[in-house]
DRENDO-1510 file (C-alpha; in Angstrom, 1 decimal, always signed):
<recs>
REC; n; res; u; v; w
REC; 1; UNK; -38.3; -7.0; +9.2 .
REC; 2; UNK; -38.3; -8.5; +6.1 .
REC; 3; UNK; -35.4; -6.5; +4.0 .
REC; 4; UNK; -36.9; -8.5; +0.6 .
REC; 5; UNK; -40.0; -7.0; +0.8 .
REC; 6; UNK; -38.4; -3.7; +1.3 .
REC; 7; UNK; -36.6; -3.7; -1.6 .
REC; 8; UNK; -39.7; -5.2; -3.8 .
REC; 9; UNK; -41.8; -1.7; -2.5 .
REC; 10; UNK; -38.7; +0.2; -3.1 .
REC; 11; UNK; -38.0; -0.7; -6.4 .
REC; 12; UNK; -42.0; -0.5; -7.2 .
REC; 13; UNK; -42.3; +2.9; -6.2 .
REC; 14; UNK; -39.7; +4.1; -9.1 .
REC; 15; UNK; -40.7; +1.9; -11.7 .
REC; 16; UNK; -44.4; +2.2; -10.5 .
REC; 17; UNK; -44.8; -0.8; -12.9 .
REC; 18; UNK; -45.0; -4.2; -11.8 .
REC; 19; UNK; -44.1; -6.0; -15.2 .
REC; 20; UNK; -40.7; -3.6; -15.2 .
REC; 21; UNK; -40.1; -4.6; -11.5 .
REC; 22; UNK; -40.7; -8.4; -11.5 .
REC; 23; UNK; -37.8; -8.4; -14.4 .
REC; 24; UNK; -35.6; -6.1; -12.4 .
REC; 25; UNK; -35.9; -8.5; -9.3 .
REC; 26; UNK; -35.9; -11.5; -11.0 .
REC; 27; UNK; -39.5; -12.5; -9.8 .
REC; 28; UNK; -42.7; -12.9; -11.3 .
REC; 29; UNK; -45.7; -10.5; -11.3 .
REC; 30; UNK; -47.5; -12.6; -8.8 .
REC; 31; UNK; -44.6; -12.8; -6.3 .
REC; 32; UNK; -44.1; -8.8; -6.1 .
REC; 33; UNK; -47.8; -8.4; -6.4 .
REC; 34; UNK; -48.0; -10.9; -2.9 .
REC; 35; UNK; -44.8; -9.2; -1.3 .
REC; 36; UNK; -46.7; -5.6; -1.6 .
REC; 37; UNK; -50.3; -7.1; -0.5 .
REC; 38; UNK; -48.0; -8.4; +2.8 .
REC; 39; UNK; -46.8; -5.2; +3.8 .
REC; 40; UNK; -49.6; -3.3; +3.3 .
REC; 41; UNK; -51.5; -5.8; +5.4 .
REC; 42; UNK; -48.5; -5.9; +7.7 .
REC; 43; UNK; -48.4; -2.6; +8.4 .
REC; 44; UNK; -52.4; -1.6; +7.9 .
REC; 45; UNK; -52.3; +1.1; +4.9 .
REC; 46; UNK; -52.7; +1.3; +1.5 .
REC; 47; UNK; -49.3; +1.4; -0.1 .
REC; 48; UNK; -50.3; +1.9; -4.2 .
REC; 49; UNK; -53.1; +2.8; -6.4 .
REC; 50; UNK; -53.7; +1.5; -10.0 .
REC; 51; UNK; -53.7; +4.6; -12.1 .
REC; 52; UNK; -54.3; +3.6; -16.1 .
REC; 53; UNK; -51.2; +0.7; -16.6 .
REC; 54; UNK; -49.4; +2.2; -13.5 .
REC; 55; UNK; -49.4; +2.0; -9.8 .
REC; 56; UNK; -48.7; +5.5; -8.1 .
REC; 57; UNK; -47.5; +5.7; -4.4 .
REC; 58; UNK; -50.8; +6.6; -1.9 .
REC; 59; UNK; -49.7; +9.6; +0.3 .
REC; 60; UNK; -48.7; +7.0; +3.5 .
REC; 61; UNK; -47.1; +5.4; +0.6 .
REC; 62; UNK; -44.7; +8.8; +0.3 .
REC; 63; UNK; -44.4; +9.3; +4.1 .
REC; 64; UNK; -43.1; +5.3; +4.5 .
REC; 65; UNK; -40.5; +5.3; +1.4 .
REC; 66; UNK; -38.0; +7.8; +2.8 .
REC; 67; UNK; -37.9; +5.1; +6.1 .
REC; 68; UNK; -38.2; +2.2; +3.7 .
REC; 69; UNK; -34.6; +3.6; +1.8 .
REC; 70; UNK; -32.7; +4.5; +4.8 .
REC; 71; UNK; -33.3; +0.8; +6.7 .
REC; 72; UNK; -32.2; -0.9; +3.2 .
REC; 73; UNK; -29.3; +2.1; +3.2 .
REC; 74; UNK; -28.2; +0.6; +6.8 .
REC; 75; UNK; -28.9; -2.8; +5.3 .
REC; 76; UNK; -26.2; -2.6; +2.7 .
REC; 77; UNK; -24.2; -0.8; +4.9 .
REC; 78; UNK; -24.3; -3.8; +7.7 .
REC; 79; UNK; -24.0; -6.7; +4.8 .
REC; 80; UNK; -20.9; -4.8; +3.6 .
REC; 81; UNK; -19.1; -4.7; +6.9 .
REC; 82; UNK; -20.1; -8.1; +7.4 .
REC; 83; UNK; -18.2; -9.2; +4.1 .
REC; 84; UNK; -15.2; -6.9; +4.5 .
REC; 85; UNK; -14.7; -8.3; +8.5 .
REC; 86; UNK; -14.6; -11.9; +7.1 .
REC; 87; UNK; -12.7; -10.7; +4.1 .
REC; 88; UNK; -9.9; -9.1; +6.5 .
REC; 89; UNK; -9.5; -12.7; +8.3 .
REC; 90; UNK; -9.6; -14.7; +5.1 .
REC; 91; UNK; -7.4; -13.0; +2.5 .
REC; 92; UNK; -3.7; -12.6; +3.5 .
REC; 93; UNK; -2.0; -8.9; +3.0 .
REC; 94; UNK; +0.7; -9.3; +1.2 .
REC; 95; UNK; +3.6; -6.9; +1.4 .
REC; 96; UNK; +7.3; -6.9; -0.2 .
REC; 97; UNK; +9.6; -4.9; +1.1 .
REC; 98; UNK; +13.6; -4.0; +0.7 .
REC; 99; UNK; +15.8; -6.2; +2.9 .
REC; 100; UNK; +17.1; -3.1; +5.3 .
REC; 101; UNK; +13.0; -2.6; +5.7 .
REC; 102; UNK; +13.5; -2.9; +9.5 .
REC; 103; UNK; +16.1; +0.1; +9.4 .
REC; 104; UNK; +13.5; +2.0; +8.4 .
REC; 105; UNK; +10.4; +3.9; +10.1 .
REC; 106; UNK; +7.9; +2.6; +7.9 .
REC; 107; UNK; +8.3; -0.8; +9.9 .
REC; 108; UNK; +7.0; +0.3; +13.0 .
REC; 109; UNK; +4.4; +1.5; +11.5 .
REC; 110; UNK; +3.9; -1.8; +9.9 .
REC; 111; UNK; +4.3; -3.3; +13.5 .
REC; 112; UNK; +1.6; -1.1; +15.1 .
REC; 113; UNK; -0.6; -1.8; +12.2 .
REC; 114; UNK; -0.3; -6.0; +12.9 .
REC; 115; UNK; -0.9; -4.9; +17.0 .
REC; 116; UNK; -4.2; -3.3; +16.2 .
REC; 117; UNK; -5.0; -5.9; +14.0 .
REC; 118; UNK; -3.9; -8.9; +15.0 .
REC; 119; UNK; -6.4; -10.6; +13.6 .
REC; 120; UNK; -5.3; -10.2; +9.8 .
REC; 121; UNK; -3.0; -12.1; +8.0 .
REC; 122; UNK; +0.1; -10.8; +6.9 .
REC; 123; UNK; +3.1; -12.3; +4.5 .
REC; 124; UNK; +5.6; -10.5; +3.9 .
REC; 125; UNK; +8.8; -11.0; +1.4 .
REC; 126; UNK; +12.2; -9.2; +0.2 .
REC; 127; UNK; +12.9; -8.1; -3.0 .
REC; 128; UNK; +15.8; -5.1; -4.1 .
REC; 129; UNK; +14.7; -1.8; -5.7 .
REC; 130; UNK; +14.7; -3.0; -9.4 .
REC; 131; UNK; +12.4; -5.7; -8.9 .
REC; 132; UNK; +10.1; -3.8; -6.3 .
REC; 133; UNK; +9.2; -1.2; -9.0 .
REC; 134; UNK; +7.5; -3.6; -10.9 .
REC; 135; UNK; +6.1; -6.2; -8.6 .
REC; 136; UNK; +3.0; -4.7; -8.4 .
REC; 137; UNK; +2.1; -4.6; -11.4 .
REC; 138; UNK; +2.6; -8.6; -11.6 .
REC; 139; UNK; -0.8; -8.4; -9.5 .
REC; 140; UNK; +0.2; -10.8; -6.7 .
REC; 141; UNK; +1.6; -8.1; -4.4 .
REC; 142; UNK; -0.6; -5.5; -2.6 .
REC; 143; UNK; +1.9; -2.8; -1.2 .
REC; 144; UNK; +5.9; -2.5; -1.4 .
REC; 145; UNK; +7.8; -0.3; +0.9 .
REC; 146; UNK; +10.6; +0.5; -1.5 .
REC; 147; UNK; +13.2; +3.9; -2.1 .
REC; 148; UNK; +12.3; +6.0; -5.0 .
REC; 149; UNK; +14.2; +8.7; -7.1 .
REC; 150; UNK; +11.1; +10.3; -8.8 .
REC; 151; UNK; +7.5; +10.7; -8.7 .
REC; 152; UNK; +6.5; +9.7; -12.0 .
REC; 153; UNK; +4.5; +6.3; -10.8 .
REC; 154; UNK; +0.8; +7.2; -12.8 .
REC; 155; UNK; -0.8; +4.1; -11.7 .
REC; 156; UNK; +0.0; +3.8; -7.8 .
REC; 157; UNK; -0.5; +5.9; -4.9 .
REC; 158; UNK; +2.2; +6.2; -3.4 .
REC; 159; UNK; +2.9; +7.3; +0.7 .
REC; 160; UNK; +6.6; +8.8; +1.1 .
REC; 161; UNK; +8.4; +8.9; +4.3 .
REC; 162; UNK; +11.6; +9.8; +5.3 .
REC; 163; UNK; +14.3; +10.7; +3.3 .
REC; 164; UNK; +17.5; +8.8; +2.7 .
REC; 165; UNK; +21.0; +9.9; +0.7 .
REC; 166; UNK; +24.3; +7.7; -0.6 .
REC; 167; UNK; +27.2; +7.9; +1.5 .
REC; 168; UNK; +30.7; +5.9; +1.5 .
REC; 169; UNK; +31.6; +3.7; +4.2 .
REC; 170; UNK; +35.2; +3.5; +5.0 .
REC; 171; UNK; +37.8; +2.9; +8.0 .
REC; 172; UNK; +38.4; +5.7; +9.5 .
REC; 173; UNK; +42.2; +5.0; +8.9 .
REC; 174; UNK; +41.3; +6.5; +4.9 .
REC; 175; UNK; +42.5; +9.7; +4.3 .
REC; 176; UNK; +38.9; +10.5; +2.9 .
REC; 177; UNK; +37.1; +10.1; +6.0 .
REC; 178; UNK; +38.8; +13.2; +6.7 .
REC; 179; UNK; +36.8; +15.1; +4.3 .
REC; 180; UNK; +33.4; +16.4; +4.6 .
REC; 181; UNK; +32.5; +14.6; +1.7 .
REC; 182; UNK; +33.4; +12.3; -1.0 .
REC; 183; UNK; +33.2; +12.6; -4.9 .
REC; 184; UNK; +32.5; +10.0; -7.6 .
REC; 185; UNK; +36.2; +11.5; -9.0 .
REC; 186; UNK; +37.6; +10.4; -5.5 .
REC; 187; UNK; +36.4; +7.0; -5.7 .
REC; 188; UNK; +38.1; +5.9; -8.5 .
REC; 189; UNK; +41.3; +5.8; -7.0 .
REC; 190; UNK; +39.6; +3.4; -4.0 .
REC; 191; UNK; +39.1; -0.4; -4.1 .
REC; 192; UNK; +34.6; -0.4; -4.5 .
REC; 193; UNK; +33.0; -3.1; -3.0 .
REC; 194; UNK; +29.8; -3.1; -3.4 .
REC; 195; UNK; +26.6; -4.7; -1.6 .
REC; 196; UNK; +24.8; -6.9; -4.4 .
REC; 197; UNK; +21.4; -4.9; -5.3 .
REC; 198; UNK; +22.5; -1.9; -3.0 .
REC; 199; UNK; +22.3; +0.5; -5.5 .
REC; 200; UNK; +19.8; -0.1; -7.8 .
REC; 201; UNK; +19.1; +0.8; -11.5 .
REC; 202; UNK; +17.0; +4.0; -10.9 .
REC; 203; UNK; +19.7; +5.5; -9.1 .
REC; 204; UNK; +21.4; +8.3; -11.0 .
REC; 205; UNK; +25.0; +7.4; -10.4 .
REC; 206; UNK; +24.2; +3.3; -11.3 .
REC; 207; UNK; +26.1; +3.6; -14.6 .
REC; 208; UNK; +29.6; +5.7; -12.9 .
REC; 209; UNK; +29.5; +3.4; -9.8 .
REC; 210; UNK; +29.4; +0.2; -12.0 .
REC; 211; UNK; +31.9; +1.9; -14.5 .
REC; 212; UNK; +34.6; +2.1; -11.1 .
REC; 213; UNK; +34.5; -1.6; -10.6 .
REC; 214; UNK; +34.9; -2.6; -13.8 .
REC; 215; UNK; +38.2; -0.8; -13.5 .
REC; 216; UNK; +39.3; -1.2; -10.2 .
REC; 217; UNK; +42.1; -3.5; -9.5 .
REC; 218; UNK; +39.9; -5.1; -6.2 .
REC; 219; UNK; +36.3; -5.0; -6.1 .
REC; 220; UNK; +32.8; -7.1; -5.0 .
REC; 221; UNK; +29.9; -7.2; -5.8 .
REC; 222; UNK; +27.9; -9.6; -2.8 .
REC; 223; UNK; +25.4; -10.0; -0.3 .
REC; 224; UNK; +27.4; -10.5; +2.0 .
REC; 225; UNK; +26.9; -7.4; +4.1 .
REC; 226; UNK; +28.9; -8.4; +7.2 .
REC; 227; UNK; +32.2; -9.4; +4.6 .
REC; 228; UNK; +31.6; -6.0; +3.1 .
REC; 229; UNK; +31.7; -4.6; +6.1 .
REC; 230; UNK; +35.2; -6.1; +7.8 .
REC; 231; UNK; +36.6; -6.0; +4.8 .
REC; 232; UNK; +35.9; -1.7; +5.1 .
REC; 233; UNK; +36.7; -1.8; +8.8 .
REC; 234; UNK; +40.2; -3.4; +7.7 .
REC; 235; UNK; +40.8; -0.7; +5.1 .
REC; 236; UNK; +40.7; -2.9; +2.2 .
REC; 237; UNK; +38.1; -0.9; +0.2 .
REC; 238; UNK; +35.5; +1.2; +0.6 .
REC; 239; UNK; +31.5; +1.0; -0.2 .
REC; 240; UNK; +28.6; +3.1; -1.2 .
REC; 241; UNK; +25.1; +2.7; +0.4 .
REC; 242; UNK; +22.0; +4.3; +1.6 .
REC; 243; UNK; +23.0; +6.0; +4.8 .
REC; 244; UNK; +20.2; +4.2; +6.5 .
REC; 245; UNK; +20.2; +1.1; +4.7 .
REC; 246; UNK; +23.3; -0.3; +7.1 .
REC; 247; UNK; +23.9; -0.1; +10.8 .
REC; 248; UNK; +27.2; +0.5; +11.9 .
REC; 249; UNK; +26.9; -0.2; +15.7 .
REC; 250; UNK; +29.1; -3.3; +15.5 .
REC; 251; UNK; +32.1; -1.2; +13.8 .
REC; 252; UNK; +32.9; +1.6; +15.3 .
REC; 253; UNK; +35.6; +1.9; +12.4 .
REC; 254; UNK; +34.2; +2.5; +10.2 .
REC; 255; UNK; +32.7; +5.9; +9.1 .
REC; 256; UNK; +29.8; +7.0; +6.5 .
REC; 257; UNK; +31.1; +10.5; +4.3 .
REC; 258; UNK; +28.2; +11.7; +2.3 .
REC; 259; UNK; +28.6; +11.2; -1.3 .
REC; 260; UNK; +28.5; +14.4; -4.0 .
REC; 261; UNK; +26.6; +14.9; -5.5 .
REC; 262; UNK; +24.3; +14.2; -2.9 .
REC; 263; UNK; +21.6; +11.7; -4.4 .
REC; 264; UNK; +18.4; +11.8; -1.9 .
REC; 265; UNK; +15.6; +9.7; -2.1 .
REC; 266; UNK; +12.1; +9.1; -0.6 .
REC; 267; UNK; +11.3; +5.8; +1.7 .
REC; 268; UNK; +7.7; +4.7; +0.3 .
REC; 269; UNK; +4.5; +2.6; +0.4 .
REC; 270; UNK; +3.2; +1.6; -2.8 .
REC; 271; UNK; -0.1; +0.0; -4.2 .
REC; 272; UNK; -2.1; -0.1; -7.1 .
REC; 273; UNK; -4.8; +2.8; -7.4 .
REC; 274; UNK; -7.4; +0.2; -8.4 .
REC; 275; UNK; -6.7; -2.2; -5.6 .
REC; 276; UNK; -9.3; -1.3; -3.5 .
REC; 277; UNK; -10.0; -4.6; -1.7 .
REC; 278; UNK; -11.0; -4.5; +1.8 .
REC; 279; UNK; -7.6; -5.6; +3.7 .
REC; 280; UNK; -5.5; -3.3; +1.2 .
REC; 281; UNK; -7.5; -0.3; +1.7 .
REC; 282; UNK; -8.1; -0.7; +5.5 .
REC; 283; UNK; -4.3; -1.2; +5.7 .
REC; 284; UNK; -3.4; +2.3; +3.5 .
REC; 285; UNK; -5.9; +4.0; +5.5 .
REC; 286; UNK; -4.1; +3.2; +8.7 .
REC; 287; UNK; -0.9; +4.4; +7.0 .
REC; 288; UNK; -1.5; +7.2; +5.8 .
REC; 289; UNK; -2.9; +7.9; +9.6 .
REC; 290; UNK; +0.5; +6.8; +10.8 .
REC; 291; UNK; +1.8; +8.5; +8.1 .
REC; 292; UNK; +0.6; +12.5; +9.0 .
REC; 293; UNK; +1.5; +11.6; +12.8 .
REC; 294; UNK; +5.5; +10.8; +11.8 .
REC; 295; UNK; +5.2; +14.2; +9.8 .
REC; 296; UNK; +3.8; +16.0; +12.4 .
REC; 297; UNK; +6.6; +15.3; +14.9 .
</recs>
């Protein structure tokens, strides 16, 4: 069935003026007066009727254009899904993440995300907190998984997940791994070494942590996690990190102490609330499916 012709009778029967729908469909008089005479020879009834300088809809006319609206409805509808399928294999998802992303649970959910759909193309990149708060809004990134401190993010939607809190790593041969917990006060009489980017900006003891190794006789400030972390398992210094952020398997040594005050924080998805392109939104959708289920546990 021809969907033009559909569209021509449809668009006919609310502006029940040819003139108004010829410049509405880009055709001429002619063409939507030929398109009507087809179907109403096509299908054996009267469609119109001239009445003064408009056409009125005959009764079969009213009985067909409820049909006529609903195949053009599952038209669209079919067109659309059409587009968005070869949109989902063309255009690449792109994610940035934080660099201990796979520490986290909202990487198997990426995982199962890339096994349902294999078929979609995903790049992915690493970026610290500081930088992941804005790189959405450079337009080039569709969602970060990143840690946050607040809610106040007006122009994203954001999907939290587990929580996550600051603790110190030391050797377990430091008198402070003794204690249930460690203060900021308390770490100014240890050596801080800390990961590069590890605690970022937002976080509300930035300011006192960086004030301790301006002062302290040995400090660092790398990437380096695994010097970071024989330098800690030798008793050299300690660190502070997010508890989840480093995995201790290889050194048994060394212990985590929470930190107090205790600074929590939210594992999250980000995106843009006006991205709404088909790869992004399929993608959100499924997380925040995967999302409820890791809740619900």
């Amino acid at each position: 069935m021809d969907t033009r012709k559909l569209a021509i009778f449809n668009d006919l029967a609310e502006t029940q003026n040819y003139s108004r729908t010829a410049e509405r469909m880009f055709l001429s008089q002619s063409t939507i007066s030929k398109h009507i005479m087809s179907l109403e020879k096509e299908w054996d009834v009267k469609l119109f009727i001239r009445v003064h300088r408009q056409v009125k809809l005959t009764s079969a006319g009213k009985l067909l254009l409820p049909k006529v609206k609903k195949v053009l409805e599952q038209s669209n509808d079919l067109q659309q899904m059409i587009e968005d399928q070869v949109w989902l294999t063309e255009r690449p998802l792109i994610i940035q993440e934080l660099p201990s992303f796979s520490h986290y649970q909202g990487s198997q959910m990426v995982a199962n995300f890339m096994a349902e759909y294999p078929q979609i193309k995903i790049k992915f990149s690493e970026n610290n907190v500081d930088q992941l708060e804005h790189a959405l809004d450079q337009k080039n990134v569709d969602v970060v998984f990143t840690r946050i401190f607040h809610n106040n993010f007006p122009a994203y939607n954001l999907l939290k997940n587990e929580t996550d809190e600051l603790v110190v790593l030391m050797s377990k041969d430091n008198s402070l791994s003794q204690q249930v917990s460690v203060t900021i006060d308390q770490l100014k009489t240890q050596p801080l070494l800390l990961f590069k980017d590890g605690i970022s900006k937002s976080n509300p003891v930035y300011n006192e942590l960086q004030d301790i190794c301006a002062s302290a006789k040995i400090s660092y400030d790398g990437q380096q996690k695994g010097l970071i972390l024989d330098m800690i398992n030798q008793n050299i210094g300690v660190s502070v990190a997010m508890n989840g952020s480093v995995d201790l398997t290889d050194y048994p040594q060394i212990k985590a102490v929470p930190l107090e005050p205790k600074i929590k924080n939210h594992l999250a998805f980000m995106k843009q609330r006006d991205n709404t392109s088909a790869v992004v939104s399929l993608f959100w959708k499924f997380l925040e499916e995967q999302t409820h289920q890791f809740f619900a546990k």
